[in-house]
N, C-alpha and C positions, 0 to 999 in steps of 0.2 A: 408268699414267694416260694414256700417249699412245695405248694400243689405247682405251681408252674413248673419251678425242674422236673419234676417227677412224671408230669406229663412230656419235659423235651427228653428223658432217659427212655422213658416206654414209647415213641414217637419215631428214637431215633433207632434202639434195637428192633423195633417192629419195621420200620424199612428197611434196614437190613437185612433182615430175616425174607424181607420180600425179593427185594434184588439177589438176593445168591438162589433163590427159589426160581428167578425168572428162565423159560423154557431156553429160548434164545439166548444164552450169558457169553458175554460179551468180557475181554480183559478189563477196559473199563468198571463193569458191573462188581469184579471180584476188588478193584481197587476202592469204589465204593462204599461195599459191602463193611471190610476193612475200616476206612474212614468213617462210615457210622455207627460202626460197633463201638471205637474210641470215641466219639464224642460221645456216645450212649453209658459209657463207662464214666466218663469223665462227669459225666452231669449226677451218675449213680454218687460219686463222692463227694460232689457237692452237698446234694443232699441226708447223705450220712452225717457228713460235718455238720450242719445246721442243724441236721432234728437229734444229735447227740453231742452238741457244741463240742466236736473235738475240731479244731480247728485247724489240727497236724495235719487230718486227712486232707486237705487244701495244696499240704506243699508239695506233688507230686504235680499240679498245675499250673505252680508258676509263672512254666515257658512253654506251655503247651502250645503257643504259636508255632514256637521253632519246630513242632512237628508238623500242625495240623496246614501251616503254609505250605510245605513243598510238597504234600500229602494231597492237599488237593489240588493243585500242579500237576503230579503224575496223572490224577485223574482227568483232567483236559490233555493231557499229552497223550492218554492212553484213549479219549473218547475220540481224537484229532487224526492218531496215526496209527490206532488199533493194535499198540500190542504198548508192553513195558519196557519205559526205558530207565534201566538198571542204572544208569549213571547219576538218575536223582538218587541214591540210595547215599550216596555221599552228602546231597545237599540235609541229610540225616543226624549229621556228627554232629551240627552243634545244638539239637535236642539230646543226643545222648551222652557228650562232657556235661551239659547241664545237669542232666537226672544223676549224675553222678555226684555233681557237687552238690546237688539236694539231698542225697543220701548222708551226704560227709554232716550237713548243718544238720539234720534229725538226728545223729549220729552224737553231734559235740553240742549242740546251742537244747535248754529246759522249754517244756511246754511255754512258762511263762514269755520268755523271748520270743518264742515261735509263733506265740497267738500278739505280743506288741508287737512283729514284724511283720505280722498282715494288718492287723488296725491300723495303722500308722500308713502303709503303705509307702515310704520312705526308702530313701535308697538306705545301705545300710553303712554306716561311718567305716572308712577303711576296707571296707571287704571289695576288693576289685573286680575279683571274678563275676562277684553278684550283683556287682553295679553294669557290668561289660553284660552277660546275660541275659539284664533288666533288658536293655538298649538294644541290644539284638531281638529281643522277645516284640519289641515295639516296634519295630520298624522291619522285620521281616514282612509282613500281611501286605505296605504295598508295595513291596519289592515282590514279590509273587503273585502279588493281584494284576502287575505293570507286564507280565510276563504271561502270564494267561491271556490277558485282552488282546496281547499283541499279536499270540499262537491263535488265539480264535478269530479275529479281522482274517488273517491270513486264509484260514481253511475258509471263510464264510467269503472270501473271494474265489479260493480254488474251487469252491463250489460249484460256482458258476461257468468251469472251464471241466465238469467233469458230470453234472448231474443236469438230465430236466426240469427234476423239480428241486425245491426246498426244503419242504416236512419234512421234519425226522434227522434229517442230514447237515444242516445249517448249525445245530445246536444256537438255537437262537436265544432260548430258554435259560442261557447261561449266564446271557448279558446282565439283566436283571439280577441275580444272584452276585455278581461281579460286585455292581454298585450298592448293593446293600450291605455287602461285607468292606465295602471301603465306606459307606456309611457307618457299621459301625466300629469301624477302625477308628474314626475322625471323632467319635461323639464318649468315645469307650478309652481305646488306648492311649488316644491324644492327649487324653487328659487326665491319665493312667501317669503317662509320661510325666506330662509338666506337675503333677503332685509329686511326684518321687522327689521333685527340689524344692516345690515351695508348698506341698500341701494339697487339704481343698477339700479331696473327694475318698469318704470313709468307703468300708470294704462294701456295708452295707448297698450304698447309691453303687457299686459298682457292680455288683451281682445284680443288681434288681433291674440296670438294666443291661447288661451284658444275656442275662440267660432270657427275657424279652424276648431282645432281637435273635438270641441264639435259637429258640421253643420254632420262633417263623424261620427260619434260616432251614433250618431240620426241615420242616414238615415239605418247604418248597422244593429243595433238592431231593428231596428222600421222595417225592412224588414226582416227580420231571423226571430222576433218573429210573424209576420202578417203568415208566410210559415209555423210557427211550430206548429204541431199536437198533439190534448193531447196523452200521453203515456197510452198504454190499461191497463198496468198493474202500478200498484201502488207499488215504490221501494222505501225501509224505507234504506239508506245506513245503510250495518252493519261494526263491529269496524273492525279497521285489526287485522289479525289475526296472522301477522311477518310469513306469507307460511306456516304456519302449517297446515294442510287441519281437520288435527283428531280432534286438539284443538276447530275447528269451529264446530264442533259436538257430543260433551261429554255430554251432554244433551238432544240429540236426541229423544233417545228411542229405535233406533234399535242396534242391538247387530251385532256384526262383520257376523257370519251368517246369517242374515238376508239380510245385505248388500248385501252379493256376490248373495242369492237369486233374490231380486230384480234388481240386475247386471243381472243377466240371464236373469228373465223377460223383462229387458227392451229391450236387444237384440233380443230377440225375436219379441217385438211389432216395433221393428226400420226397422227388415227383413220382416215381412207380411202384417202391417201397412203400410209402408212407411211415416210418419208422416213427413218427412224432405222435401217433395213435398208440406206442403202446406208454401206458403211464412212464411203467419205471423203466426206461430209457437211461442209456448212460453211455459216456463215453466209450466206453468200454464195447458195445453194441457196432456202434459207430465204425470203430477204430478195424473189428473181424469184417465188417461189409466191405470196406476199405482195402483189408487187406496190410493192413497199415500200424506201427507201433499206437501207444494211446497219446505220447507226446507227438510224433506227427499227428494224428488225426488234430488235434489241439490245433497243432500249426498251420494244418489247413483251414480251419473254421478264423483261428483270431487273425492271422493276414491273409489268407486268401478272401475273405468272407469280410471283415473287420468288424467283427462282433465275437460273444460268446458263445459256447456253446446251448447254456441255458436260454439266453437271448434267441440264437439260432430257431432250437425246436417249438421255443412257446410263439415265435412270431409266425409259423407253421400251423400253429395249434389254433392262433389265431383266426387265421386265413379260412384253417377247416370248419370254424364254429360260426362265420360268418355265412360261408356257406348254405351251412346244413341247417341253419336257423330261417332262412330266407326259405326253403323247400316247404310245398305243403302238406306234407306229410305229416311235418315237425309242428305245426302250427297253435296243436293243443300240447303238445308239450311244454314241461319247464325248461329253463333257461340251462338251469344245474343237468340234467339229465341228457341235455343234446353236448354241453361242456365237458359234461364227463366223458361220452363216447368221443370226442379229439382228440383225449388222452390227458385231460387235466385232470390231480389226482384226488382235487378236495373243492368246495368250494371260496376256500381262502386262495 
C-alpha cells in the first residue's frame, strides 16, 4: 500500500506542477494547482507515518474533508464563473478550529493514546469538540458535492444559451469525477461514520481503500484539468426560471415588437452572414451583429425563435452539411472534413 500512496503523492504534485506551468492559466488552474499540492502533501504524510510507523503524523488529517470539500467548490465555482469567490474562504473555519484543536490533543494526549485513537477509530468518550468535528468531517463531501452538481447542471444549461459548441466549455468531465467522490464518500466515510459508534472498520481497510480510489481520483482530475481550457466567455449561472422563457425576461427592455424585429434581423444576418461557419461562435458574436446587449440577443433566439442558441447555430450547421455533402465536388470526400468546413468543431 505504501508503493500506492507514493505513486497518488508524486501524481498529484506532478499535476500541479503541470497546471501552474500551463500557457493559458486560468483562476481556476491556480485554485487547482493549490488543491493538488495539498492532497500531494497529504498523501506525503501518510506515507511517512506508515514507512516510519509514527502514526502522530496521521493527526493533521483527521478533518481534512473540512478543507478539501469547499476547496474543491471554489474550483468549480472558479472553473463556472472565472474568477474567485472570496466568500468560500469562510466556508474554511471549520478546517481551521479543527486543526487547532488537533494541535491542543498532540499538545496534551501520549503517543500511546494517539496511535489507540486511530486503531480504534472510535469517537472519543467525552470529548465533544471531537466528536462534533468527526460528524462535520463526514458529512461535509456531500454537502459540497450536492452544490457542485447543482452549480454545474446550471452552467451546462447556460451553455446552451451562450456557446455553439460544447468541448472544452460544458465541463462535462466533472460529472464523472462528482460521482466517484460521492462513491467513495458512501463506501469510505459512511462507514468511517457508523464505526465511530459501533465499530467494524480498522485504520488499516480504511487506508487501503481510501488512497485506492484516492491514486484514481488524482490522476483523473490532475489530467482533465492539465487539458482544460479557459472558457472565452465568462458565464455568471442564472436562477432557474421553472421553463418560463418570458419570466427570464420581464426586465429586459424590449417590448414584444421589438423582439419579433430583431427575430427578423437576426435571420437575416444567419442567411448572408453565415455566422454558423465559424467554429467558435458565441453569443457574444451574435449579440455586436445585433447591435444588441448578450441578454437580449438571448431573448431574441429563446422567444423570438423558441430554441437555444446552440440549438439555433448547429441546426444551421446542419442545413449547410447537408448541402455541401450532396455537391459533386464533395463526393470523394469524408464526411468529417465537409462537417468540419460548416463550422463543427470535432467530430464528437
Amino acid at each position: 500500500m505504501k508503493i500506492l500512496i507514493a505513486v497518488g503523492a508524486v501524481n498529484a504534485l506532478y499535476f500541479a506542477i503541470l497546471t501552474l506551468a500551463k500557457r493559458h492559466r486560468a483562476v481556476a488552474d491556480l485554485v487547482l494547482t493549490v488543491l493538488l499540492g495539498l492532497v500531494g502533501l497529504c498523501f506525503g504524510l501518510v506515507y511517512l507515518a506508515l514507512e516510519y510507523d509514527e502514526l502522530v503524523l496521521l493527526l493533521p488529517l483527521e478533518f481534512t474533508n473540512l478543507l478539501f470539500s469547499p476547496l474543491f467548490y471554489a474550483y468549480v465555482v472558479a472553473m463556472v464563473e472565472g474568477r474567485f469567490d472570496r466568500r468560500i474562504l469562510w466556508h474554511s473555519l471549520p478546517f481551521g478550529f479543527s486543526t487547532l484543536y488537533l494541535l491542543e490533543i498532540l499538545w496534551l494526549l501520549s503517543e500511546v493514546e494517539i496511535r489507540l485513537l486511530f486503531e480504534t477509530a472510535t469517537l472519543a468518550e467525552g470529548a465533544i469538540l471531537f466528536n462534533t468535528f468527526t460528524i462535520l468531517d463526514r458529512v461535509s463531501p456531500p454537502l459540497y458535492l450536492a452544490l457542485s452538481w447543482r452549480l454545474l447542471r446550471r452552467h451546462q444549461r447556460d451553455v446552451a444559451e451562450r456557446f455553439s459548441y460544447r468541448e472544452s466549455v460544458d465541463f462535462l468531465w466533472l460529472q464523472p469525477f462528482l460521482i466517484a467522490v460521492a462513491f467513495a464518500w458512501v463506501v469510505i466515510d459512511l462507514p468511517l461514520l457508523g464505526s465511530a459508534v459501533i465499530g467494524g472498520l480498522t485504520l488499516q481497510q480504511s487506508l487501503a481503500m481510501g488512497f485506492s480510489l484516492a491514486t484514481l481520483m488524482v490522476f483523473y482530475v490532475g489530467y482533465h484539468g492539465v487539458r482544460q481550457q479557459p472558457v472565452p466567455v465568462t458565464i455568471k449561472p442564472t436562477p432557474d426560471a421553472s421553463g418560463i422563457e418570458q419570466r427570464r425576461y420581464l426586465r429586459s427592455g424590449l417590448t414584444d415588437d421589438e423582439v419579433r424585429r430583431h427575430t427578423e434581423r437576426l435571420l437575416g444576418v444567419m442567411k448572408t452572414d453565415r455566422p454558423h461557419l465559424e467554429p467558435d461562435l458565441t453569443i457574444r458574436d451574435v449579440a455586436q451583429a445585433l447591435e444588441l446587449s448578450e441578454h437580449n440577443a438571448s431573448q431574441v433566439i429563446n422567444v423570438g425563435l423558441g430554441t437555444s442558441f446552440y440549438d439555433l447555430v448547429n441546426r444551421y450547421r446542419v442545413d449547410e452539411f447537408k448541402r455541401r455533402v450532396a455537391l459533386p465536388e464533395n463526393e470523394h470526400r469524408t464526411l468529417l472534413a465537409v462537417a468540419l468546413e460548416c463550422g463543427f468543431r470535432s467530430k464528437s
